[in-house]
C-alpha positions in Angstrom: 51.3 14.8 -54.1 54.2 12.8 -52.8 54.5 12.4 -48.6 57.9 12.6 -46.9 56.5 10.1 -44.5 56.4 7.4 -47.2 59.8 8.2 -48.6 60.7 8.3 -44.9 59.0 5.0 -44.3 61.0 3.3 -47.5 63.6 4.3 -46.7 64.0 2.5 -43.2 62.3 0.3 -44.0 59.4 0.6 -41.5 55.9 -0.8 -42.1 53.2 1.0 -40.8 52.4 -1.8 -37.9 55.7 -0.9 -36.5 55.2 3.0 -36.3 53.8 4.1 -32.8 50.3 5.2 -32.7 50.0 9.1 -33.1 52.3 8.4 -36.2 49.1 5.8 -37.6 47.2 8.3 -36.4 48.7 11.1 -38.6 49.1 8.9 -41.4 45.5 7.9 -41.6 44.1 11.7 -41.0 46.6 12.3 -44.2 44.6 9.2 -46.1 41.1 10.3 -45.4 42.1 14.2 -46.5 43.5 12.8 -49.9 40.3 10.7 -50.4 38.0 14.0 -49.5 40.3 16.0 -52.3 40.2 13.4 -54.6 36.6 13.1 -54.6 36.5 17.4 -54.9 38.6 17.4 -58.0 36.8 14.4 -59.4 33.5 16.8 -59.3 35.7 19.1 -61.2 36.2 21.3 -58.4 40.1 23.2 -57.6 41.6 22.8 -54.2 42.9 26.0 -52.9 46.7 26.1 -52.5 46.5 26.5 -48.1 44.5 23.3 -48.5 48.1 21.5 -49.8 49.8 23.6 -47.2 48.0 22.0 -43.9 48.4 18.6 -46.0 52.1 19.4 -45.7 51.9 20.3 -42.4 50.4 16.9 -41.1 52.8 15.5 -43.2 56.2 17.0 -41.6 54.1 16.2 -38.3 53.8 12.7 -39.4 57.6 12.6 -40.1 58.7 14.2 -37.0 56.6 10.9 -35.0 58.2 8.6 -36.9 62.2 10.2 -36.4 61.3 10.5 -32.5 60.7 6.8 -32.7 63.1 6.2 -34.8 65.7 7.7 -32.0 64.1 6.3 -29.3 62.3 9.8 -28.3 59.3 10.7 -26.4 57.6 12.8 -28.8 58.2 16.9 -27.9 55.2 17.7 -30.0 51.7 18.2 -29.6 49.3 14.5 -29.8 47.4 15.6 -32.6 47.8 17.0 -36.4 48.1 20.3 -36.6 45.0 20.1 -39.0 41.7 17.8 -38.6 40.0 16.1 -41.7 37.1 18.2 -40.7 38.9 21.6 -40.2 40.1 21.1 -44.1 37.2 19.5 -45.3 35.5 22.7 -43.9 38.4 25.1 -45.8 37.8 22.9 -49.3 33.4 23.1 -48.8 34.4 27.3 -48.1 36.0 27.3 -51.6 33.1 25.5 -53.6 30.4 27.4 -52.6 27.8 28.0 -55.4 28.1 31.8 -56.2 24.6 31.9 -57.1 23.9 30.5 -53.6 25.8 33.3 -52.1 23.4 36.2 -54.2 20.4 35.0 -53.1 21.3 34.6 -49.6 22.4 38.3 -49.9 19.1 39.4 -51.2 17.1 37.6 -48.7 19.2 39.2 -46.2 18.7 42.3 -47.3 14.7 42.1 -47.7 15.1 40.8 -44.0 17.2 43.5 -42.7 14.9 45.9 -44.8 11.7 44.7 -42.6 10.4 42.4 -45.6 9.0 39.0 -44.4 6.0 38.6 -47.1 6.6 39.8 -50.5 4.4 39.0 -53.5 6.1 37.7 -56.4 5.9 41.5 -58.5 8.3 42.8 -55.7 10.1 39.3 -55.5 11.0 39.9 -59.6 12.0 43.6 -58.7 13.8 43.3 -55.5 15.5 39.7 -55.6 15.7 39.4 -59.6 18.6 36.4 -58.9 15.8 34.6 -56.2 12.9 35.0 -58.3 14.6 33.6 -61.5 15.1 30.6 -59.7 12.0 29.9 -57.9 10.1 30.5 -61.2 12.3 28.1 -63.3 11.1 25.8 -61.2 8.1 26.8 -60.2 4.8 24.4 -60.1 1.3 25.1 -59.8 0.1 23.0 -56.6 3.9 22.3 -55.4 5.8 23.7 -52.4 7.3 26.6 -54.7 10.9 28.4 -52.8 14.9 28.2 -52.6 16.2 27.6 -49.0 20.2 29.0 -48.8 22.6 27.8 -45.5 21.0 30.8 -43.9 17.8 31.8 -45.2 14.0 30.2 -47.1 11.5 32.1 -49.3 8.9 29.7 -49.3 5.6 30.3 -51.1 2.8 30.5 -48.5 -0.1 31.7 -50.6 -0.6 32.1 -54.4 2.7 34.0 -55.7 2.9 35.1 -51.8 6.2 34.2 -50.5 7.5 34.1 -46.4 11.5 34.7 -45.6 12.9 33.2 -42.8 16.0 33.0 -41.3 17.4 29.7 -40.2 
C-alpha cells in the first residue's frame, strides 16, 4: 500500500526529524499497523477492506500535519489518529476468529442458558457434538481433559464428567 505522506514527504523534501510531533506520531502508528497486517497475511490470514480504510484515514491525517506545518499552521485537527493500533488490531483479531471456536462457544452457551453445568460425556456427544469431538481427539486418560473458548470452559471434573463455566 502506498502512503500519501511519503509521496508528500519526497516530494518537499522533508525528513521525518523535521516533521512536528503529532505528524511522527501518526507516521509511526501507520508503521506499527503495517507490521501487525504484515505479520496477519504472513499467517495466511485476509485483512478486511475497512481495515485499509482507517489505514487511509491515519494516513490523510498524517498528511494534513505535515501541510499545516508546511504553511506554518497550528494544526485545526484533532491530536490523535483517528484510529489507534489497538482499535485495528482489535477489527483484524474480529475477522480471524476460528469458526470452530465460535460453535462451541455457542453450544456451551446454550447448555448454560439451558440450566446445564455438569454433563456426562453421553449428553456431551449428543448435545455439543462440535465440543465433544474436540475434547475426545484430544482426550487423555489421567490429563486435565476440556476446551476453554474467550467466554466459556468444559473442563472434566470427574471420569467423562465435565463442569461449564463461564469466564
Amino acid at each position: 500500500m502506498e502512503f500519501q505522506y511519503e509521496k508528500l514527504m519526497e516530494q518537499e523534501g522533508l525528513t521525518l526529524k523535521e516533521l512536528p510531533e503529532d505528524a511522527k506520531v501518526g507516521i509511526e502508528s501507520i508503521a506499527k499497523i503495517k507490521r501487525i497486517i504484515n505479520l496477519t497475511e504472513s499467517k495466511g490470514k485476509k485483512i478486511r477492506p475497512d481495515v485499509y480504510k482507517k489505514l487511509k484515514a491515519n494516513d490523510k491525517w498524517v498528511v494534513r500535519e505535515i501541510l499545516d506545518y508546511l504553511e506554518g499552521k497550528d494544526s485545526r485537527q484533532s491530536d490523535e489518529v483517528p484510529h489507534s493500533e489497538k482499535e485495528i488490531e482489535k477489527d483484524i483479531a474480529e475477522n480471524n476468529v476460528d469458526p470452530l471456536g465460535l460453535e462451541i462457544e455457542n453450544e456451551l452457551k446454550g447448555l448454560l442458558e439451558s440450566g446445564v453445568k455438569e454433563i456426562n460425556a453421553d449428553d456431551l456427544k449428543s448435545k455439543a457434538p462440535k465440543t465433544y469431538s474436540v475434547v475426545f481427539k484430544n482426550y487423555e486418560q489421567e490429563e486435565d481433559n476440556g476446551v476453554e473458548t474467550s467466554n466459556y470452559s468444559i473442563i472434566e471434573t470427574d471420569q467423562e464428567v465435565f463442569t461449564i463455566k463461564k469466564k
